[in-house]
C-alpha positions as CSV (number, residue, x, y, z in Angstrom):
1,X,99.3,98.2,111.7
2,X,96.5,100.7,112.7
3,X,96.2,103.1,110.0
4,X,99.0,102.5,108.0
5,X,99.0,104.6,104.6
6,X,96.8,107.2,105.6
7,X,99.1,109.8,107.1
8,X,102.5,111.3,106.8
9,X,102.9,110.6,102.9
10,X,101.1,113.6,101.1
11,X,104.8,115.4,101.3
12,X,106.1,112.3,99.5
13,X,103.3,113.2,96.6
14,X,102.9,117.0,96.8
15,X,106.2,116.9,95.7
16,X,106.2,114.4,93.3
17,X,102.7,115.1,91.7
18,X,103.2,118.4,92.6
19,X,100.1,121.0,94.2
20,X,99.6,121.1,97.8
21,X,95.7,120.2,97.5
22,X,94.1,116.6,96.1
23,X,93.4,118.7,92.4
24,X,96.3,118.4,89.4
25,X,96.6,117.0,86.4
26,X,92.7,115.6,84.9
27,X,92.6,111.9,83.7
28,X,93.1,112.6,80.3
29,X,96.7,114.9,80.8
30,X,95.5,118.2,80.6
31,X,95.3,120.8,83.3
32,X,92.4,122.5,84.7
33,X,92.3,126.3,86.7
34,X,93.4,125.7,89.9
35,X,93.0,129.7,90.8
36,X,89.4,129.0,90.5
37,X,89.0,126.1,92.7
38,X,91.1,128.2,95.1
39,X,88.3,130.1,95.0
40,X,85.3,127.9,94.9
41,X,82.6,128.3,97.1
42,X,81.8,126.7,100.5
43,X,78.1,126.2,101.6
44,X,75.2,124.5,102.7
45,X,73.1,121.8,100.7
46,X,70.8,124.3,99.7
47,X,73.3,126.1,97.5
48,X,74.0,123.6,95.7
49,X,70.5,123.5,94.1
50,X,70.4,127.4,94.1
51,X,73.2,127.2,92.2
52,X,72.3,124.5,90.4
53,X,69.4,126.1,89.4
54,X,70.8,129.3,89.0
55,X,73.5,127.9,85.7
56,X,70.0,126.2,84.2
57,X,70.0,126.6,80.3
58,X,73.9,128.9,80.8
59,X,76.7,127.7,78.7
60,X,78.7,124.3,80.2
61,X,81.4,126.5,81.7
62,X,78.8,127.7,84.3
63,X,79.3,124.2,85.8
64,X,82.8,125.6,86.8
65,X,81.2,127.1,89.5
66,X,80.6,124.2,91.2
67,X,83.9,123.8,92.1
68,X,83.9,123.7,96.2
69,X,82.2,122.0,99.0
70,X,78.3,121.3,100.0
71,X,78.0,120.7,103.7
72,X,74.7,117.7,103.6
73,X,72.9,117.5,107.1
74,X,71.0,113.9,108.1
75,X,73.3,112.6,107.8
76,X,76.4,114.6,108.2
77,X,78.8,114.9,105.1
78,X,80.8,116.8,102.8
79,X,80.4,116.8,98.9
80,X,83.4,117.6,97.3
81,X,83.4,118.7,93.7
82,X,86.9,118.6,92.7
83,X,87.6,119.0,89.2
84,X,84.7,120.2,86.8
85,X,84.8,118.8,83.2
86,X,85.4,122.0,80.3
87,X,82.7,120.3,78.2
88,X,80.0,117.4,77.8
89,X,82.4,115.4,75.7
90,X,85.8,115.6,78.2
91,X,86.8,113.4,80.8
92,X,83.7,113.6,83.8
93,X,84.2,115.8,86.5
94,X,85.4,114.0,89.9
95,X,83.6,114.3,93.0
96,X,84.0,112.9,96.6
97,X,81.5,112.2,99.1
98,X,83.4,112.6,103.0
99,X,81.3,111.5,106.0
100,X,83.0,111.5,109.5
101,X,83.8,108.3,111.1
102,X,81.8,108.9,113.9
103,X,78.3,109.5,111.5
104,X,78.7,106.1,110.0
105,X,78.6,104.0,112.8
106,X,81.1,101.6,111.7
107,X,82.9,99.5,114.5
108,X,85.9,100.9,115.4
109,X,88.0,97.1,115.0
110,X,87.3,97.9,111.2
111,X,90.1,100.5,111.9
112,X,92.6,98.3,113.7
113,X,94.5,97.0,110.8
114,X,95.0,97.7,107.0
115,X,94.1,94.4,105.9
116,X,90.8,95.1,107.4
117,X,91.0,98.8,105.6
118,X,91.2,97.8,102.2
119,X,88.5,95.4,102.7
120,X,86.0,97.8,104.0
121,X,86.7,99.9,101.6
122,X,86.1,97.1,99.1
123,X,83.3,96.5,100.2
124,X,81.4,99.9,99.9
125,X,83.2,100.7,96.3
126,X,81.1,97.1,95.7
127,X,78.0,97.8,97.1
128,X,78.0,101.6,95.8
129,X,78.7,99.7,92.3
130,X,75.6,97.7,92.9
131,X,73.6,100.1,93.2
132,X,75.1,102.4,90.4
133,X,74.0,99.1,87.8
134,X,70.9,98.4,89.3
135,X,69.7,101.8,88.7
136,X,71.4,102.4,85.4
137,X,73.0,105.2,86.6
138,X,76.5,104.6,85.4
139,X,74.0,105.4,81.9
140,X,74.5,108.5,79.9
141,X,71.2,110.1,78.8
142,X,69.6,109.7,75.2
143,X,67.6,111.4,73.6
144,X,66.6,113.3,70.2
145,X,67.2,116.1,68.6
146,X,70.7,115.1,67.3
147,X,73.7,117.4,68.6
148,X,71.2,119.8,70.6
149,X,69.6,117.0,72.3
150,X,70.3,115.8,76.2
151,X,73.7,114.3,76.7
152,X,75.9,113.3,79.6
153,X,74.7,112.0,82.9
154,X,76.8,108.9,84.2
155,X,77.5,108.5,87.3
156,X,80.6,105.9,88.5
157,X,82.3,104.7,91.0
158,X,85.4,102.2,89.7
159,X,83.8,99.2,89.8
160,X,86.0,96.2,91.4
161,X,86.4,92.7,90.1
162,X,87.2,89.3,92.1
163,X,89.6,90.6,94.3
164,X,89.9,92.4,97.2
165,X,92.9,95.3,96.6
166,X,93.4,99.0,98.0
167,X,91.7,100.7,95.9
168,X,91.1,105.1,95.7
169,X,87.5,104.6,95.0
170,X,86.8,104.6,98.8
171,X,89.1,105.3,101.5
172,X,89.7,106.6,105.1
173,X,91.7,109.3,106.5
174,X,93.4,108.0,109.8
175,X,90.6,107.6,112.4
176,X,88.6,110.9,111.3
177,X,86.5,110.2,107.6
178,X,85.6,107.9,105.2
179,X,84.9,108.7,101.7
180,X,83.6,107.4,98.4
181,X,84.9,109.1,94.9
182,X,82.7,109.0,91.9
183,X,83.1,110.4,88.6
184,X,79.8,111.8,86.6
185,X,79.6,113.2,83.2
186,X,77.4,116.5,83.6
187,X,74.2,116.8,81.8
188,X,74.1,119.0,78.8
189,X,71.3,119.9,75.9
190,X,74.2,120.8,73.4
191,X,76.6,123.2,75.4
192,X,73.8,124.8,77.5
193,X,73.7,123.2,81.4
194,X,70.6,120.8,82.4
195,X,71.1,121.9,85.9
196,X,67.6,120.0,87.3
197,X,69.4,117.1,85.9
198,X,72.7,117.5,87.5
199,X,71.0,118.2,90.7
200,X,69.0,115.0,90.9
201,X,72.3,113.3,90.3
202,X,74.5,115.3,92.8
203,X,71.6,116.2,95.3
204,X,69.6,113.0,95.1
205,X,71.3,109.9,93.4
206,X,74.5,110.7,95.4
207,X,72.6,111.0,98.7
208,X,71.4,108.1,98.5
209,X,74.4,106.2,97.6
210,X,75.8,107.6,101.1
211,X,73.0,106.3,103.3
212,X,73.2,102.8,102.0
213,X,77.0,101.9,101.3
214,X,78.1,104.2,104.0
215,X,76.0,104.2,107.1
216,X,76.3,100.9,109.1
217,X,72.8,100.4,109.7
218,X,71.7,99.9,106.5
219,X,74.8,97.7,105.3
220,X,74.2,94.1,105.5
221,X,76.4,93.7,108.2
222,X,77.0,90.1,108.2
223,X,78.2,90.0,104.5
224,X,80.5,93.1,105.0
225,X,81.9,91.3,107.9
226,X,81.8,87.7,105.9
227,X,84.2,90.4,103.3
228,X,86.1,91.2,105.7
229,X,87.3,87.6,107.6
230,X,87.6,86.4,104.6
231,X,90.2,89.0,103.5
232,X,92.5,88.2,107.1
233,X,92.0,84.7,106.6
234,X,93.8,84.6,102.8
235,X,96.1,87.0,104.2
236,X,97.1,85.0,107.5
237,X,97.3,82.1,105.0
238,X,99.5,83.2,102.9
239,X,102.3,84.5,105.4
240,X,102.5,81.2,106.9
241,X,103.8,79.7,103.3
242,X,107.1,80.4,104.4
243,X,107.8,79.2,107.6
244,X,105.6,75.7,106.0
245,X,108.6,75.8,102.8
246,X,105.4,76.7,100.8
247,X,105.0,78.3,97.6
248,X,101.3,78.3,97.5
249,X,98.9,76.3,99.0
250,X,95.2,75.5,97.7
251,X,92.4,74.6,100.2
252,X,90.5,71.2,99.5
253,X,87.0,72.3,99.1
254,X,88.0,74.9,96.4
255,X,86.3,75.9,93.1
256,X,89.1,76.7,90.5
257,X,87.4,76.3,87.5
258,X,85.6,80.2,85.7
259,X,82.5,80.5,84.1
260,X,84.1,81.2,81.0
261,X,87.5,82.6,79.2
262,X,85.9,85.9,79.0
263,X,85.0,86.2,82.8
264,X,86.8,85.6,86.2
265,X,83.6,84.1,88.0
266,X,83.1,81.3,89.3
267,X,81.7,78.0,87.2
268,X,78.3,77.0,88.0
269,X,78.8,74.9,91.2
270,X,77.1,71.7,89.7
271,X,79.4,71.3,87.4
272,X,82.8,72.1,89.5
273,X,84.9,69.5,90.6
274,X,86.1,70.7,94.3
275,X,89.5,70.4,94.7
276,X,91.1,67.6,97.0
277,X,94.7,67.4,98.2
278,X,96.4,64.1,97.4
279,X,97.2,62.4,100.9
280,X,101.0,62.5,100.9
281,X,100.9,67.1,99.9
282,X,98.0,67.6,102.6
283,X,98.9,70.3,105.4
284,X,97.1,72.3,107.9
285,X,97.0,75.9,108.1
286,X,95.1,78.3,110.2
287,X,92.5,80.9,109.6
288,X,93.0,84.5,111.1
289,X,90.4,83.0,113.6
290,X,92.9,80.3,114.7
291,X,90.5,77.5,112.7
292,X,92.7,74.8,111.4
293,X,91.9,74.6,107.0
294,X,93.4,71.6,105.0
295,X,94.8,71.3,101.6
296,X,97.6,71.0,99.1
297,X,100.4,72.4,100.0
298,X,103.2,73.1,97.2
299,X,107.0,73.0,98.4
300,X,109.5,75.5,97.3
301,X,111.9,73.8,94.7
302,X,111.1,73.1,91.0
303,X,107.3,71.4,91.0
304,X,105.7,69.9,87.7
305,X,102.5,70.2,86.9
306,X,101.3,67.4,84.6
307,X,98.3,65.3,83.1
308,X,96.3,64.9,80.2
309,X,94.9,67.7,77.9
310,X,91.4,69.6,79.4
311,X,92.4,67.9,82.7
312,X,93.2,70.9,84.7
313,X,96.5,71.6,84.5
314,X,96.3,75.2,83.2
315,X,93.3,75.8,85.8
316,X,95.6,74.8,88.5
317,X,98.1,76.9,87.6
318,X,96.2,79.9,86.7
319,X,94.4,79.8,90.3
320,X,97.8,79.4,91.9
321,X,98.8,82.7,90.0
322,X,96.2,85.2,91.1
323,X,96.6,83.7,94.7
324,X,98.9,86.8,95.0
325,X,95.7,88.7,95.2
326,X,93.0,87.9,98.0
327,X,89.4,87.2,96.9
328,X,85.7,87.4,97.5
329,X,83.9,85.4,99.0
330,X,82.0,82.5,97.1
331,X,84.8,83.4,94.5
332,X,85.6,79.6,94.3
333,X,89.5,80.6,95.2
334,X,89.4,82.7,98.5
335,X,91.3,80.0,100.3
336,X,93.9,79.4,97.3
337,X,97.2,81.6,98.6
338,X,100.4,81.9,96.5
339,X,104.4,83.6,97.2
340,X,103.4,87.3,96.9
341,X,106.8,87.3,94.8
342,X,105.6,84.5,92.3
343,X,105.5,85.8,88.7
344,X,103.5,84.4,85.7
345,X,106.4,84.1,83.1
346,X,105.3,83.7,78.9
347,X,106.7,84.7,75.8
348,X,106.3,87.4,74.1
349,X,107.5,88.1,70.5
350,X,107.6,91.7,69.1
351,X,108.4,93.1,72.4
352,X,111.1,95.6,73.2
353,X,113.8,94.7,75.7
354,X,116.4,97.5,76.7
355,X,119.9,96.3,78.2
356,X,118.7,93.0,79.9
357,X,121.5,91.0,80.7
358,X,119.9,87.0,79.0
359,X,123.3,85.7,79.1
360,X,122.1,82.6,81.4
361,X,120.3,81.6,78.7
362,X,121.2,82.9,75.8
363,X,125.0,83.8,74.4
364,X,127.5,83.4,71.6
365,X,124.7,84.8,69.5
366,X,125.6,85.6,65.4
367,X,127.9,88.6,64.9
368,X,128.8,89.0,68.2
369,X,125.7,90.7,70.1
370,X,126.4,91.4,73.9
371,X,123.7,89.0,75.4
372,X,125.0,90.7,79.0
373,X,123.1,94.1,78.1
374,X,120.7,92.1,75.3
375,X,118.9,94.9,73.5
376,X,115.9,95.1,70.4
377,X,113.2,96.2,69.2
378,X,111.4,93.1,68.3
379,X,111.9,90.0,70.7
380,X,112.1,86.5,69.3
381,X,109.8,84.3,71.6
382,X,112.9,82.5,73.5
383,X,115.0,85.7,73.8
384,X,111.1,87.6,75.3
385,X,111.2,85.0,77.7
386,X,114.8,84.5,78.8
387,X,114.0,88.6,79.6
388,X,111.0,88.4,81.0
389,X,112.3,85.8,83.9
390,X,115.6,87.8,84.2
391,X,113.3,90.9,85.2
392,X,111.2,89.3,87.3
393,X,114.5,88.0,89.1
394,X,115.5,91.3,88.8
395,X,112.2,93.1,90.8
396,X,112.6,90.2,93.5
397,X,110.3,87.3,91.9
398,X,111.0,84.2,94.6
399,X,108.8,82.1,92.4
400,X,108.7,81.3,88.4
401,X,105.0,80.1,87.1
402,X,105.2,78.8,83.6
403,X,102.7,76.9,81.0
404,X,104.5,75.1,78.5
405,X,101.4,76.7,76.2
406,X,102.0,80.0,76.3
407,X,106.1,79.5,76.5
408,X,109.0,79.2,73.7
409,X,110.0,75.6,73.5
410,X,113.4,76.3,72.9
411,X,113.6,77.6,75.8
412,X,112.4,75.6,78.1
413,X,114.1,72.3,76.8
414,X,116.3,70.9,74.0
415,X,116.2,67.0,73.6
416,X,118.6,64.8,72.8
417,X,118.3,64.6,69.3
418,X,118.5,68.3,68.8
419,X,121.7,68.8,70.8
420,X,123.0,65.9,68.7
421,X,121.7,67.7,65.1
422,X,122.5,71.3,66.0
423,X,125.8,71.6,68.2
424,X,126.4,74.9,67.8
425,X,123.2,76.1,69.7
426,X,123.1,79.8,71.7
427,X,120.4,78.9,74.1
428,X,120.8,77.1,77.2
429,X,117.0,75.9,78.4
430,X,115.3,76.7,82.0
431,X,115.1,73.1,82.5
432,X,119.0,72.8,82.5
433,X,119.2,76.7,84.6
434,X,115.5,75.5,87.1
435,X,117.7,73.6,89.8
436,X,121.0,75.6,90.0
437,X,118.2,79.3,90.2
438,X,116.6,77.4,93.1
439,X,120.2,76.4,94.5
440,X,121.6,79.6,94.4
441,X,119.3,81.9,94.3
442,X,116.3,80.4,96.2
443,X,114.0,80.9,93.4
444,X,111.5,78.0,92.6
445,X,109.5,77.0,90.0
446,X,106.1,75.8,89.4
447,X,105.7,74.5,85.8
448,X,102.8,73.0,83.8
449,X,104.0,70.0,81.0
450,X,102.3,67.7,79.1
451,X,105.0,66.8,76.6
452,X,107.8,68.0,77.6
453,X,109.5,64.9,79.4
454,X,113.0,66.3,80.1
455,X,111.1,67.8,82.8
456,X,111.0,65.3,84.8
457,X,114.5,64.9,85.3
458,X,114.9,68.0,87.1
459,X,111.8,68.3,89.3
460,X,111.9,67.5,92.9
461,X,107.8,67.2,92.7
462,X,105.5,66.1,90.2
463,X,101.7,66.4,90.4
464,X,99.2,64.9,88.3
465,X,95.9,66.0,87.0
466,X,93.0,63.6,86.3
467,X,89.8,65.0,85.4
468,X,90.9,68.0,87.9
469,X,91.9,65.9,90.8
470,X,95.7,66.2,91.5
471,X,97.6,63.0,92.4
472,X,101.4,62.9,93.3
473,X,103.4,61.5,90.6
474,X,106.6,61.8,92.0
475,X,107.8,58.3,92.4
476,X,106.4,57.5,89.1
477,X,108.3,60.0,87.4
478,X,111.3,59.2,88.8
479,X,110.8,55.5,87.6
480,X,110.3,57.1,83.7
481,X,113.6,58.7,84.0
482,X,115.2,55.5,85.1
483,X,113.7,53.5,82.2
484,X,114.0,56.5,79.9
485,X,117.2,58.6,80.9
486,X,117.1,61.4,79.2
487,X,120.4,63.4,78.1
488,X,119.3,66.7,80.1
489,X,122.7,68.6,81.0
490,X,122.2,70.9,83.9
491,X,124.3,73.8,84.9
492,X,126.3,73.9,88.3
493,X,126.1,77.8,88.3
494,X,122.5,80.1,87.0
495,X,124.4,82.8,85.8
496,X,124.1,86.6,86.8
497,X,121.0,88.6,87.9
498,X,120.3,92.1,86.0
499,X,121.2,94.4,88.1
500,X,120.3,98.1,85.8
501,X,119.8,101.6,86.4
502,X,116.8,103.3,84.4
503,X,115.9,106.5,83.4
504,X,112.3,107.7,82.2
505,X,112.1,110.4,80.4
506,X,108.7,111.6,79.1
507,X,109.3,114.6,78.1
508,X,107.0,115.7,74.7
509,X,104.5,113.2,75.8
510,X,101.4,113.9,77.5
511,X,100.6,111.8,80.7
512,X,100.7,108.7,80.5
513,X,96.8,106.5,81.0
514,X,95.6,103.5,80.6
515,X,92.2,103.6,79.0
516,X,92.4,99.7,79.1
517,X,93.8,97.1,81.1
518,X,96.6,95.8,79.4
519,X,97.4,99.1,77.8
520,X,99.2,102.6,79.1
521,X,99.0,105.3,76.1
522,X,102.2,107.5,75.5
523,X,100.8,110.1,73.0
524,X,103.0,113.3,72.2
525,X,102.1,116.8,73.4
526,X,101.5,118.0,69.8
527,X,98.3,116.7,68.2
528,X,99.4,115.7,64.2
529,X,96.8,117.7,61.9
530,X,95.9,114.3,60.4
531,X,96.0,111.1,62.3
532,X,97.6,108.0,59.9
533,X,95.7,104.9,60.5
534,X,98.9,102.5,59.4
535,X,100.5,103.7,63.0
536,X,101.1,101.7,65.7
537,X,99.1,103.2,69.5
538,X,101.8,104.3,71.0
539,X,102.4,103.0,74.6
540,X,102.9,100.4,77.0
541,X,102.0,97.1,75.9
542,X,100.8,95.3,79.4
543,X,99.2,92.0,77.6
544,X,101.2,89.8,78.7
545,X,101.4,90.5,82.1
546,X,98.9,88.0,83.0
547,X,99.0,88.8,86.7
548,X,97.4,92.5,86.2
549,X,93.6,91.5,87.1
550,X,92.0,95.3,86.8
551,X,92.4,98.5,85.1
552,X,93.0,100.4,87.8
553,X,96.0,98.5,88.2
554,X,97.3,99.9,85.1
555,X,95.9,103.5,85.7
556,X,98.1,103.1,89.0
557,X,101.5,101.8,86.7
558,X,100.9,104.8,84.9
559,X,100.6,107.3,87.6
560,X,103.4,106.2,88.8
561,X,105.6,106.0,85.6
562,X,105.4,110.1,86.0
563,X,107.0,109.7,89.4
564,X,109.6,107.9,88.4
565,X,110.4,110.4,85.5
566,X,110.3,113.1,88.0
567,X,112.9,111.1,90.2
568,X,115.5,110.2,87.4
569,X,115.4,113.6,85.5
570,X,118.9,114.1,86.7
571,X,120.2,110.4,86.3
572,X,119.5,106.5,85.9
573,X,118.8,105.0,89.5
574,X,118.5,101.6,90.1
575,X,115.9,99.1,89.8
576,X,115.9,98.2,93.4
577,X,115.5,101.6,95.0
578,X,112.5,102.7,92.8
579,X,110.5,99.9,95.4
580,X,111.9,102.0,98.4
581,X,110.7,105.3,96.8
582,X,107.2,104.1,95.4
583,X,106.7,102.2,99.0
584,X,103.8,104.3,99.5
585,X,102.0,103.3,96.1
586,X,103.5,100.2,95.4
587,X,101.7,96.9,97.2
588,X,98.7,95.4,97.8
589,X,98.6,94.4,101.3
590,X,98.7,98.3,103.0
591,X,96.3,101.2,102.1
592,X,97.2,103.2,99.7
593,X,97.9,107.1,100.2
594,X,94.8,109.0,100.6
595,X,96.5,112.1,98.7
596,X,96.6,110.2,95.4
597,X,93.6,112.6,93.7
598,X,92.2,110.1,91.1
599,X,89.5,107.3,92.5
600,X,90.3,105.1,90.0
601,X,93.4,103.7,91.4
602,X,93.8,99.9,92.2
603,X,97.5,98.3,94.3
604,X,99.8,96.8,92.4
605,X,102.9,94.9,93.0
606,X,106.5,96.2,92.3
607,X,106.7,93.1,90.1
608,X,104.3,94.6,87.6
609,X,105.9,98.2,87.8
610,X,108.7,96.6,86.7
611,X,107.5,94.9,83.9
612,X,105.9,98.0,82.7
613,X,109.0,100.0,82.9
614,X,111.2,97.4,81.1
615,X,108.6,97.3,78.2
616,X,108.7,101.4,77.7
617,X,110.2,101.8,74.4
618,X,113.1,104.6,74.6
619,X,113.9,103.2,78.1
620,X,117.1,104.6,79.7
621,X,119.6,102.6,81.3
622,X,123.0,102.2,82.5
């Protein structure tokens, strides 16, 4: 696995992205002169204050002439100014900072596999983020003097969240460099360049960033390799699930429970209940170090979920959801693993769906609409979710996770009295389709119910939560059913799987970016002369898509949404061989290619690349 991702695929992006270099398209869609970076200067530190000090009170376009490379000395690096911004108020300019391999003094085993990579690399975007808040330099200056006055100044780095992903914010180049990418918004009074300013941020700030997050010596070594074992260890975890029969498996000891619903860290400890495996679902995994860790495991077939309200249900599930991702340590859930391929499935009214065939699950609808190639506008909440689970079966989800909260009823079940009220009914429920999808197709699912008893005549596994502490239910439930059958009428066969060719086409739109995380903006070229208020943001509508933890991950879908428009200009291709062709980009358990320009870039899974596609109003397919 040595170096994986880092050479051999800036052919594959050159001639998707197009330009032989790491310059193109700026974040915001526009272009910017790449005859003048062709020509930007090469030189020692010391030009860059000369020049620096040279554009001092010129107008902002003098920044453009920073455009090149500064070679730094003690210790040996390259600063790489790759895209100047036009004016204080445009996207920041994007600079990289590239220090051999050799300089750092980082063990050579960090190289030896990509797991190991990506969390290296996580670890210096964090502590480079660190330090950017601690000294409020991610700040832009204010001061006085209205529209004259100082302005710009922030200096980033994307900063990470829980998990540990391949991000563009830092990443090596084979065996040969390491580097970090930063954005900063250049200082300006008015129009007019503060260049002692932008050379305490470039020449100082920066410099000092490098020595601590990137020379060993001055890392705190035993946390970075704490970061590191703990990413192997969640990833050796989770590729034994399958030869266990396992779906996911949680670790007793864990902490499962956030701080808040507004933040993904952990609850205060005294308060947590740690999590215990119930006797009877206990198994025995090992760590990357070949240490033995205990908890519950959770069998592939149809699994319930149950208990009273506010006793942990949704927690459970939730945790069991982002165990696609790997975490931090002290996260609370860095020893909680799930099915890479396990999806987070909800409802989602008012969505568009394009030539989804719902047919297991919905048909015979009023005035005859195909439900084989089921197309709208404005999704109900059962025909949403009947689409959502047939295009997550249709990117290669092995696992269904569902909350009766967040789903349509009518489409999970449909009780006894209603079949007996309303006979002629177009909707077949999941819990009549949940055995027969994991029969024929493999596919399990992991459910959370607290009134939805039908349930429990289909499920092969039933776990109960009781102020947070799961017990197996199984036996009990199956003594319920006996005592109070149930009229559920399950399906021998599932149905078909979609099984569509798409076509993007984005021509008349600028480039697609996500300026939030649950949000891809599709604006046209043409600017309107007046803006209407009444209209709808035009985009990608990613809300729902509860397994997308960062913005980056969206800034990623929507890089790649070009390539794809790029590869079906001439024709529709089909869903399956867009994974093949994205390969590079798409994942989160190799590096991702170092000739992707942007450092604000985060893995994501096929899955959600998908989704995002499928939700893309105007969508092409045959």
């Amino acid at each position: 696995m040595s170096g994986r991702g880092n050479r051999g695929r800036g052919a594959y992006y050159r001639a998707k992205y197009g330009g032989g270099s790491r310059r193109g398209a700026s974040q915001d869609g526009g272009t910017f002169d790449q005859s003048v970076e062709a020509s930007a200067p090469h030189g020692a530190w010391d030009r860059l204050q000369d020049d620096l000090r040279s554009m001092d009170g010129q107008q902002y376009g003098a920044y453009k002439r920073l455009l090149g490379k500064y070679q730094h000395t003690s210790p040996t690096f390259t600063l790489s100014v790759d895209h100047v911004q036009g004016d204080a108020y445009a996207s920041p300019s994007r600079v990289r900072a590239v220090i051999p391999w050799r300089e750092t003094g980082l063990p050579d085993e960090y190289l030896q596999s990509d797991i190991r990579r990506i969390a290296l690399c996580d670890f210096v975007t964090r502590v480079c983020a660190s330090m950017i808040r601690a000294k409020n330099l991610d700040q832009n200056v204010s001061g006085g003097d209205g529209w004259s006055g100082p302005k710009g100044g922030a200096f980033n780095i994307n900063s990470p969240g829980q998990e540990i992903l391949p991000r563009t914010s830092a990443m090596i180049d084979g065996n040969d460099t390491i580097e970090l990418r930063f954005t900063v918004s250049l200082p300006a009074a008015g129009r007019t360049v503060l260049g002692q300013q932008a050379y305490h941020i470039l020449g100082v700030n920066l410099v000092e960033l490098v020595k601590r997050s990137l020379l060993y010596p001055n890392l705190d070594q035993e946390q970075l390799q704490l970061h590191i074992q703990t990413a192997e260890n969640q990833q050796s975890l989770r590729h034994q699930l399958a030869e266990h029969n396992l779906t996911a498996f949680i670790a007793n000891g864990s902490a499962l429970p956030r701080a808040s619903g507004a933040s993904e860290t952990p609850m205060d400890s005294a308060t947590v209940v740690p999590f215990k495996s119930p006797k009877d679902l206990k198994v025995e995994l090992l760590r990357a170090d070949g240490t033995e860790v205990s908890g519950m495991g959770v069998p592939r077939g149809v699994t319930l979920l149950t208990g009273g309200g506010f006793h942990g249900k949704s927690t459970l599930l939730e945790a069991i959801q982002l165990g696609v991702y790997n975490h931090v340590p002290g996260d609370g859930r860095e020893l909680v693993v799930t099915d890479l391929k396990a999806v987070k499935i909800r409802a989602e009214d008012g969505r568009g769906v394009t030539s989804v065939d719902i047919s297991p699950f919905i048909s015979n609808l009023p005035g005859g609409k195909d439900t084989h190639h089921f197309t709208t506008d404005d999704a109900s909440g059962s025909t949403s979710m009947a689409a959502n689970i047939q295009e997550a079966l249709e990117a290669g989800c092995k696992t269904l996770l569902i909350d009766e909260d967040s789903s349509a009823t009518n489409l999970l079940v449909r009780d006894q009295r209603m079949q007996s009220l309303i006979r002629n009914e177009p909707i077949t429920p999941l819990v009549a389709k949940a055995r027969a999808l994991y029969n024929h197709y493999g596919v399990s699912t992991i459910i959370v119910i607290g009134g939805l008893g039908d349930w429990l005549s289909v499920a092969d596994l039933v776990i109960g939560l009781d102020s947070y502490v799961p017990r197996l239910l199984t036996t009990e439930a199956k003594s319920v059913v006996e005592k109070y059958p149930s009229n559920v009428q399950e399906t021998p066969d599932y149905g078909s799987l979609p099984n569509r060719d798409l076509q993007v086409d984005l021509r008349g739109l600028r480039a697609p970016y996500a300026i939030r995380k649950h949000f891809i903006t599709l604006k046209p070229e043409a600017k309107s002369a007046v803006d209407d208020p009444s209209e709808a943001e035009a985009g990608i509508d990613l809300s729902s898509l509860d397994q997308l933890v960062e913005i980056g991950q969206a800034r990623m879908i929507a890089k790649l949404l070009q390539g794809v428009a790029q590869r079906t200009a001439n024709g529709a291709v089909p869903v399956a061989s867009l994974k093949d062709s994205e390969a590079d980009a798409i994942g989160i358990e190799h590096c991702l290619p170092i000739t992707l320009e942007h450092g604000d870039l985060v893995g994501v899974r096929h899955t959600e690349v998908v989704a995002a596609l499928s939700r893309l109003r105007g969508l092409n397919v045959s």
